[in-house]
C-alpha positions in Angstrom: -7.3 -24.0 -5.9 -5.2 -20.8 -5.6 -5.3 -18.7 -2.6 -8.3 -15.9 -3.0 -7.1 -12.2 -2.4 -9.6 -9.2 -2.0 -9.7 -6.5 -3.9 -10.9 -2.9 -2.0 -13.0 -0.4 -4.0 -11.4 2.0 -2.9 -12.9 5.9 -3.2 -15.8 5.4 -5.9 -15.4 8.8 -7.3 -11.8 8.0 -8.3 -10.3 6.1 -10.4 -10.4 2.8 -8.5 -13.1 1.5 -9.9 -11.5 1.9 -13.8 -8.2 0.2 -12.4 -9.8 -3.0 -10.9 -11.6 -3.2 -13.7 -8.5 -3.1 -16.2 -6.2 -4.8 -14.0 -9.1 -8.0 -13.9 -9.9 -7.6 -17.6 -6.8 -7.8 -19.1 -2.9 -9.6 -19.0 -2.5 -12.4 -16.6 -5.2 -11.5 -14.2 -7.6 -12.5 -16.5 -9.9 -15.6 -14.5 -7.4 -14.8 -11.4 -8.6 -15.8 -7.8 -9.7 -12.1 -7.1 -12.8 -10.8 -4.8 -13.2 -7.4 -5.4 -15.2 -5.8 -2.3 -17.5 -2.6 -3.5 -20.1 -1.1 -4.6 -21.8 -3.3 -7.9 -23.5 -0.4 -9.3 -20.4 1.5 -9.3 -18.6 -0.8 -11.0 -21.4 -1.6 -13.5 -21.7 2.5 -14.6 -18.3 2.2 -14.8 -18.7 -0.3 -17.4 -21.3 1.1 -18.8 -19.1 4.3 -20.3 -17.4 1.8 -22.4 -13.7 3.2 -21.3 -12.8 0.0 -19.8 -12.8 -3.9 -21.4 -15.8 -5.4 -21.5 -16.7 -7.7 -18.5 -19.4 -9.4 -16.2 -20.1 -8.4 -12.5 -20.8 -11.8 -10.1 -22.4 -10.3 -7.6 -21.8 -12.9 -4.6 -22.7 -13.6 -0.8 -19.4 -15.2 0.2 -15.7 -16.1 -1.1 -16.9 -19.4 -1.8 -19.6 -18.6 -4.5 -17.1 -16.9 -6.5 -16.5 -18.3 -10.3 -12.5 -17.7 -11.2 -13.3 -17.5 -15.4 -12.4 -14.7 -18.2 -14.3 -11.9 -18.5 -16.0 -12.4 -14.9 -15.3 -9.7 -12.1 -16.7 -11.0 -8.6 -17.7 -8.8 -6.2 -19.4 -8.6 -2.5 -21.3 -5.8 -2.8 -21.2 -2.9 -0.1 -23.8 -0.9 -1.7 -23.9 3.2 -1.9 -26.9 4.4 -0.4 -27.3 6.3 -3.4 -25.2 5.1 -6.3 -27.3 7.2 -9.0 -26.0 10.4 -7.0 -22.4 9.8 -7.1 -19.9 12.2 -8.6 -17.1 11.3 -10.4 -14.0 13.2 -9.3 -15.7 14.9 -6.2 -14.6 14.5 -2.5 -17.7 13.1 -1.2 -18.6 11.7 2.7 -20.4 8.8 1.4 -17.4 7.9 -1.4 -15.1 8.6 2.1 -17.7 6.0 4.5 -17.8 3.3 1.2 -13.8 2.9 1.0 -14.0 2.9 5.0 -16.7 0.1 4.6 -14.5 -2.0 2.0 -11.2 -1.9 4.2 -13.1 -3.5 6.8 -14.9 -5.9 5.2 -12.0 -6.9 3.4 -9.9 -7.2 6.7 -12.4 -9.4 8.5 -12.5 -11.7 5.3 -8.9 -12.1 5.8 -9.0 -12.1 9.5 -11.3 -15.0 9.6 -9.0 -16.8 6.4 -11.5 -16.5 3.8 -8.6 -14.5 1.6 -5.3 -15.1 2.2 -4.1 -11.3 1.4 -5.5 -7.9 0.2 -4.9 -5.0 -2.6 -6.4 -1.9 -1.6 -7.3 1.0 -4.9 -6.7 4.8 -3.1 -9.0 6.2 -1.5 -9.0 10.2 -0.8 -8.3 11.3 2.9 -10.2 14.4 3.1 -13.4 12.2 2.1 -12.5 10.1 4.6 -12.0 12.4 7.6 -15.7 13.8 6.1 -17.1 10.7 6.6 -15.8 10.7 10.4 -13.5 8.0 9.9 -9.9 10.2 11.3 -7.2 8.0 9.9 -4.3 9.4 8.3 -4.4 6.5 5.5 -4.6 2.5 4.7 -1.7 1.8 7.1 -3.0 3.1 10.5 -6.8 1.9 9.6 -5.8 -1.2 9.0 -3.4 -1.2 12.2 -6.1 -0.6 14.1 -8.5 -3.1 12.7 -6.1 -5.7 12.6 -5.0 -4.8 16.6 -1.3 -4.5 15.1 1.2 -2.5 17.2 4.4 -3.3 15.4 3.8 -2.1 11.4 5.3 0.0 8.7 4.7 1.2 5.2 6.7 -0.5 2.4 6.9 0.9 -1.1 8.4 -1.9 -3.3 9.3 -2.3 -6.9 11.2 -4.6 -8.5 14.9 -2.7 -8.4 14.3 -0.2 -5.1 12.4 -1.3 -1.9 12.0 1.1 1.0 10.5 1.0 4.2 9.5 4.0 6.5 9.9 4.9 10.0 7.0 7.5 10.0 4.6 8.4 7.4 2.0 10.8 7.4 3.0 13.2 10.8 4.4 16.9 10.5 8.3 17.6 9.9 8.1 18.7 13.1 6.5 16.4 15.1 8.4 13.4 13.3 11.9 15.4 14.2 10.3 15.5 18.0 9.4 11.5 18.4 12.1 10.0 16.6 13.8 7.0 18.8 16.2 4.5 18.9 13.5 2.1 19.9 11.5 2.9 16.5 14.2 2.5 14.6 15.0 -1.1 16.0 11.4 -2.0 15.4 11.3 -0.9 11.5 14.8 -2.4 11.3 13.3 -5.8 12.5 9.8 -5.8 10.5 12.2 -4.9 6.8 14.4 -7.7 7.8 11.4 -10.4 8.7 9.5 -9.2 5.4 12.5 -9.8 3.5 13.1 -12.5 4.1 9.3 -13.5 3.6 9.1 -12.5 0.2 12.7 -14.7 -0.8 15.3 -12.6 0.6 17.7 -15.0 2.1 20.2 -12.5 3.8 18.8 -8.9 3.5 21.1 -6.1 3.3 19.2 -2.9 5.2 20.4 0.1 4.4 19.4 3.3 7.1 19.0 6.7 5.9 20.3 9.5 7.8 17.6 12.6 9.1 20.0 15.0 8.0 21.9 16.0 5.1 25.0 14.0 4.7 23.9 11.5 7.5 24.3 15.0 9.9 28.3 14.9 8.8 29.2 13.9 12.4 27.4 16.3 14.4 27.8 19.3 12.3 24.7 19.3 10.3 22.5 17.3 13.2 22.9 14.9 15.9 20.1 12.7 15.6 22.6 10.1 13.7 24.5 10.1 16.9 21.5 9.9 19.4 19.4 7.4 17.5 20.1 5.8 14.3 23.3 5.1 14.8 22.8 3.6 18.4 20.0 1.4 16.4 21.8 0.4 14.1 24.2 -1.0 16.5 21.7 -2.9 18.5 20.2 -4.5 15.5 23.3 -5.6 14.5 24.6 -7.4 17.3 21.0 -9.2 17.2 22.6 -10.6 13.2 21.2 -8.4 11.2 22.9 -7.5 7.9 22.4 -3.4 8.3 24.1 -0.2 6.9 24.4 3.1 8.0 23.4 6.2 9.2 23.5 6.5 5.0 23.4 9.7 3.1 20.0 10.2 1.6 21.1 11.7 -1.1 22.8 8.6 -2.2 21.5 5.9 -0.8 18.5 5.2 -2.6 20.3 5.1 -5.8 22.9 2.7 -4.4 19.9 0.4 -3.2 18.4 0.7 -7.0 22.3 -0.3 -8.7 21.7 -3.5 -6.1 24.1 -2.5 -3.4 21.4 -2.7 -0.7 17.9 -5.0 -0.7 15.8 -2.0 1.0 16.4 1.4 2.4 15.2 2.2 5.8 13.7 5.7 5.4 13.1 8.2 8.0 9.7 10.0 7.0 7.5 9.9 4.3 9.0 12.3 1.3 12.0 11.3 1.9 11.4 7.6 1.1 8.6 8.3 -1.5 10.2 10.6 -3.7 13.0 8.8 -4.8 10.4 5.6 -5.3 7.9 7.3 -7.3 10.4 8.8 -9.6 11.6 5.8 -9.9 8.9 3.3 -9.8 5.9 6.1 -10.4 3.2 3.0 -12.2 4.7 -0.3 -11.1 5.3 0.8 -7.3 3.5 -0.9 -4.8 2.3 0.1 -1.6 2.6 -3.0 1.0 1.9 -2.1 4.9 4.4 -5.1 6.8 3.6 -5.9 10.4 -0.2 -7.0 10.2 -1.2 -10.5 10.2 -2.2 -10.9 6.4 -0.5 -9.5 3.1 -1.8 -5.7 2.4 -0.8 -4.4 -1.2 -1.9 -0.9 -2.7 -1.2 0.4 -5.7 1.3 3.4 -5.4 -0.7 6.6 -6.4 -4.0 8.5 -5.2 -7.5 8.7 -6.4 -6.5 10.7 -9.5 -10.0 12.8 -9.4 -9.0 15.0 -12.0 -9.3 11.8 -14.5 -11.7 9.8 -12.7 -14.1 8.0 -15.0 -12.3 9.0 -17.9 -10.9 6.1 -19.2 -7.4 7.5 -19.0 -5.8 6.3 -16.2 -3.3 3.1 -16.3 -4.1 0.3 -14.1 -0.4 -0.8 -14.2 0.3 -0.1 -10.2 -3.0 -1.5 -9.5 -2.4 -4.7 -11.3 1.2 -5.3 -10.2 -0.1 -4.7 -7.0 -2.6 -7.4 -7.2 0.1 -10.1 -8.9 2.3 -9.5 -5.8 -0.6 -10.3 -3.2 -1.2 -13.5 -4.6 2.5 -14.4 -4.9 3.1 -13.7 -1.2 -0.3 -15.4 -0.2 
């Protein structure tokens, strides 16, 4: 039998619960070895609007009473306390606590090898933080539940890949903790993932911080005190890497195939050029912990939340490449 995968709720009150739904309910996911961990009566009123395809919730104990058929969704239920109360498109604490509760449940199914990787729908930060859980998204919770030091975000489609050195800190405080050492370590996780997902020889191109690459010196010198110095070391240790790159070019040089993935310094500056380019089929993969994470590449989308409107394309994608590299 194929490898199981779980599949996170997400926030209820967004649009996670639509997605799963569509992504399981129609195309080549249809019967696919998917456990989606969440609240049932969520998913069932979400079914009930009629704005999805029809389908029927297995609610089950364990991975192994799950039944891989068309037109069945199974799900290990991590019940609301009040499911009747919850608002569609509203940041609520116990929406924030539920996503919390599915992460973790999800992590300790694949900690213990009862999946074998695990796609994760948005949740929303701020309901997050006001459930008490203070994690700046997916990528550090699951660090810390997994007990992983060495991690990094990966966006990835199918034409740009790009990995980042820091996510979700200030400007400021990114500008302030930048090191050679980090930019060794991200180097070395794009390079191992690579080459785990079919890469034979990557080629690992390094943005620069500043504009042009900081034009030796003159518009910066953090190309000179860090990424080139990195870039150096990981070379000598056989890695196939490029750079201090100009950002303004570089991502569009790794898209026309000149690179296999872009080595991003902080989060808009890899994230933009992906999501313009790759906005609905862009996955969100976090590389360093011991089991495949997958996301689809967009937020919880409140303002359409239960609508029937949004696409489940990212979500699905996103769901295809967790099995593949399970």
């Amino acid at each position: 039998m194929s490898r199981v995968i779980a599949v996170t709720m997400g926030d209820p009150a967004g649009i996670g619960p639509e997605i799963i739904i569509k992504a399981l309910s129609e195309g080549d996911l249809v019967g696919a070895p998917a456990v989606v961990v969440g609240c049932a009566q969520t998913l069932q009123r979400i079914l009930d609007l009629n704005i999805t395809p029809a389908a029927q919730l297995n609610v089950i104990q364990k991975v192994s009473d799950a039944e891989f058929k068309p037109g069945v969704i199974n799900i290990i239920d991590e019940p609301l306390a009040h499911p009747d109360r919850l608002i569609p498109g509203k940041v609520q604490a116990e929406a924030g606590d539920l996503a919390y509760r599915c992460v973790k449940k999800a992590s300790e199914l694949a900690m213990a090898g009862e999946v074998f990787a695990i796609a994760t729908a948005p949740l929303n930060k701020e309901a997050l933080h006001t459930a008490g859980h203070i994690y700046p998204g997916h990528t550090e919770l699951l660090a810390e539940l997994t007990h992983s030091s060495d991690y990094a975000m990966v966006l990835y489609t199918d034409k740009l890949k790009v990995i980042h050195v820091t996510t979700h800190i200030a400007l400021r405080k990114f500008l302030d903790t930048l090191s050679q050492e980090r930019i060794c370590t991200v180097v070395d996780i794009a390079d191992k993932f690579l080459k785990r997902v079919g890469f034979e020889n990557p080629r690992i191109a390094v943005a620069g911080v500043n504009p042009h690459a900081g034009e030796n010196g003159l518009f910066g010198d953090e190309e000179i005190n860090f990424v080139s110095p990195a870039i150096k070391t990981m070379k000598a240790k056989g890695i196939d890497v490029y750079g201090p790159c100009p950002p303004d070019t570089v991502y569009l040089q790794a898209y026309e195939g000149q690179y296999d993935m872009v080595v991003a310094m902080y989060h808009d500056q890899g994230h933009i050029p992906l999501k313009l380019l790759g906005f609905y089929d862009g996955v969100n993969i976090t590389a360093g912990l011991p089991f495949i994470r997958t996301s689809a590449d967009h937020g919880t989308a409140f303002d359409i939340a239960w609508t029937g409107k949004a696409k489940a394309e990212s979500m699905a994608i996103s769901i295809q490449l967790a099995m593949q590299l399970a």
